[in-house]
C-alpha positions in Angstrom: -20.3 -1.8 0.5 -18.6 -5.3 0.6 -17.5 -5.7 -2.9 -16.2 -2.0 -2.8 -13.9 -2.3 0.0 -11.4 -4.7 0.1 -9.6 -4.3 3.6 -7.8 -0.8 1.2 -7.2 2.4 3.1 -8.7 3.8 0.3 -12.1 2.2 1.5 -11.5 3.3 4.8 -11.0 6.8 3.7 -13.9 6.2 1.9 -16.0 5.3 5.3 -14.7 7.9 6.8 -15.4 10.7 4.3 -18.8 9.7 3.6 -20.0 10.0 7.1 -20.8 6.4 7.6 -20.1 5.8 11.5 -18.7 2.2 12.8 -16.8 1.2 15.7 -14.0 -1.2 15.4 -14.8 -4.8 17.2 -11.6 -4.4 19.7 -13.5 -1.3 21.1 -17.3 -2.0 20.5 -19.2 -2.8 23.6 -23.2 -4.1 22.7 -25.9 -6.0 24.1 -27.6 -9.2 22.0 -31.2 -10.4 22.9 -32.8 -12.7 20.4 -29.8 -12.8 18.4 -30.4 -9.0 18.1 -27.4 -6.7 18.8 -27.6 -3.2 19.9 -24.7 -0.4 20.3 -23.7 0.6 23.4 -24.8 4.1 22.5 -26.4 6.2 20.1 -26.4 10.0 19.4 -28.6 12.0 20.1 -28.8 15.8 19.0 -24.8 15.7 18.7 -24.6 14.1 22.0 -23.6 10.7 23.0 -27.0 8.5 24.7 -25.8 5.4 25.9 -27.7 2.1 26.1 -29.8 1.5 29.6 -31.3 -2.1 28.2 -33.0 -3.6 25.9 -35.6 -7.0 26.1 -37.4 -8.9 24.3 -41.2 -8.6 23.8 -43.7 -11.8 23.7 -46.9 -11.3 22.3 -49.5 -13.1 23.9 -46.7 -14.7 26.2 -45.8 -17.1 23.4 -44.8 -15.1 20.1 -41.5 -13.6 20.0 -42.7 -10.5 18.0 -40.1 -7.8 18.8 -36.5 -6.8 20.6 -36.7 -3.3 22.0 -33.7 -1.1 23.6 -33.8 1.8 25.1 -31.5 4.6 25.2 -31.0 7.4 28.1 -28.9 10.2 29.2 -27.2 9.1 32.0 -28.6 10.0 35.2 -32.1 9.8 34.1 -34.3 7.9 36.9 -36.7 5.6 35.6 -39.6 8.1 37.0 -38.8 10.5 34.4 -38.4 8.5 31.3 -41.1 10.4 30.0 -40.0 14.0 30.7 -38.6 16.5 28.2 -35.0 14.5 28.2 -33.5 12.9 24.7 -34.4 9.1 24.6 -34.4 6.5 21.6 -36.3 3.4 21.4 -35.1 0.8 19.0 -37.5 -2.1 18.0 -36.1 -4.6 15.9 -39.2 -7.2 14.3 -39.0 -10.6 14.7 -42.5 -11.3 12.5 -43.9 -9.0 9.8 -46.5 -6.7 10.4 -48.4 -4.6 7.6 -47.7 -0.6 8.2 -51.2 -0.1 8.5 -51.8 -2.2 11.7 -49.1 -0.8 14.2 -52.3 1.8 15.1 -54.1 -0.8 15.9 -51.6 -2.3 18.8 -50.7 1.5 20.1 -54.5 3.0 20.4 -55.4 0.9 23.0 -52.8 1.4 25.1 -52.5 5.1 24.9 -56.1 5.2 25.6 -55.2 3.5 28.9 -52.9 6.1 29.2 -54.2 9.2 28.6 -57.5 10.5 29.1 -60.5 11.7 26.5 -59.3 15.1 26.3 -55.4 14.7 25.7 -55.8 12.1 23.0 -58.3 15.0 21.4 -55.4 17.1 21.2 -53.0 14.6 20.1 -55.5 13.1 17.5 -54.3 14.4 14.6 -50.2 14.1 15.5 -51.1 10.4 16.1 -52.7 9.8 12.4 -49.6 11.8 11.0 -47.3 9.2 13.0 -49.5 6.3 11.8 -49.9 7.1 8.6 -45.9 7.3 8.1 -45.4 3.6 9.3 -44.6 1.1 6.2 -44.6 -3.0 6.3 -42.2 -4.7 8.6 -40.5 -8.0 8.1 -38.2 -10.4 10.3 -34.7 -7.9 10.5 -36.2 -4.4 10.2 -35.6 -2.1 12.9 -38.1 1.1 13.5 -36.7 3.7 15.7 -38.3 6.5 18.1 -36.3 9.5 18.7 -37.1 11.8 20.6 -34.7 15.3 20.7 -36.3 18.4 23.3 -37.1 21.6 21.1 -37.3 18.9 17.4 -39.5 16.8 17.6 -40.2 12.8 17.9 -38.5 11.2 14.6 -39.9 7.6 13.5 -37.5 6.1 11.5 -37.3 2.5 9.4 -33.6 1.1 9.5 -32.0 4.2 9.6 -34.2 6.1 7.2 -36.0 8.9 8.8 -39.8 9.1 8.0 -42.2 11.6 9.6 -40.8 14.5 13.1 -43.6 15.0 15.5 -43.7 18.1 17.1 -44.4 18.8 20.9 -43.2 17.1 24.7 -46.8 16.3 24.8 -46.8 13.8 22.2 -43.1 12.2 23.1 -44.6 11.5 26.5 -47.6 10.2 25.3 -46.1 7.6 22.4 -43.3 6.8 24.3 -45.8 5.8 27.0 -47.4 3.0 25.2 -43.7 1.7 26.1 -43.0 3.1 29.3 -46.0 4.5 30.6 -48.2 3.7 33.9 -49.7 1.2 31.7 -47.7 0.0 29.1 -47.9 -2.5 26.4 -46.3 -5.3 28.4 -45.2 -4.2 32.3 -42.0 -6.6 32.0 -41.1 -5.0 28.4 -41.5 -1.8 30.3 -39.4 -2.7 33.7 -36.4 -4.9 31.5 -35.7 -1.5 29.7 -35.5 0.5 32.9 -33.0 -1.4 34.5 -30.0 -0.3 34.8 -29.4 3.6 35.3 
């Protein structure tokens, strides 16, 4: 896009018509963590979702592995993060990880979430979700979003992948997050704050 647009208003016609969004720097409000920026909102279904946080996440308490931000209707308490409301979750990588291993740090943690009977009936939304994920390196940013009545859209830097149908499973995959036992407790209570 660089060597297109010069500064022209041609280009910024051009920006304009193509549906590209930006902000202009006088106006943009974000939040860095890790050298990681995220905007001060997103939308969601049409609608504007600001930012409630984001925070970095330390595997094994020493590995930076991942900046996560969360967005969230205002209003939303942290109680019902989980309900049937629009939400985004952001994860930019910090280390590469192959597509087929992001199952393998999620099913533990949604077992310890759910019980025998509800991951029975999410089984086979769960391999559809894994099976969509592709290789990660340092820069790339998946994102969860989750729109009531759509679906829960995984998408890697901007390009949507695989919808997943149903409130159930929002709740339950947005849970290995921000559920009674998520991944990491202070990953979970950094991207509360706020609201």
């Amino acid at each position: 896009m660089r060597s297109v647009c010069k500064g022209s208003m041609l280009c910024l016609v051009f920006l304009l018509n193509s549906g590209i969004s930006f902000s202009l720097p006088e106006t943009a409000q974000a939040l860095t963590v890790e050298n990681v920026t995220f905007a001060d909102s997103t939308t969601i279904g049409g609608k504007a979702v600001p930012l409630r946080n984001a925070a970095l996440l330390r595997y094994l308490k020493v590995i930076k592995a991942y900046v996560a931000a969360l967005y969230l209707p205002e209003g939303v308490r942290a109680e019902d993060v989980l309900s049937d409301v629009p939400k985004r979750l952001e994860i930019s990588y910090l280390v590469s990880i192959k597509g087929p291993d992001f199952h393998k740090g999620a099913a533990p943690v949604m077992e310890r979430n759910q019980s025998p009977a509800e991951l029975s009936r999410l089984k086979g939304r769960i391999d559809r979700i894994n099976a969509a994920y592709k290789d990660v390196t340092p820069g790339d940013r998946y994102s969860l979003t989750y729109l009531p009545g759509r679906g829960t859209e995984l998408a890697l830097n901007g390009t949507p992948l695989i919808v997943i149908e149903g409130a159930d499973f929002a709740s339950a995959y947005f849970g290995i997050w921000l559920g009674r036992k998520p991944i990491d407790d202070r990953l979970k209570r950094d991207l509360l704050k706020g609201g």
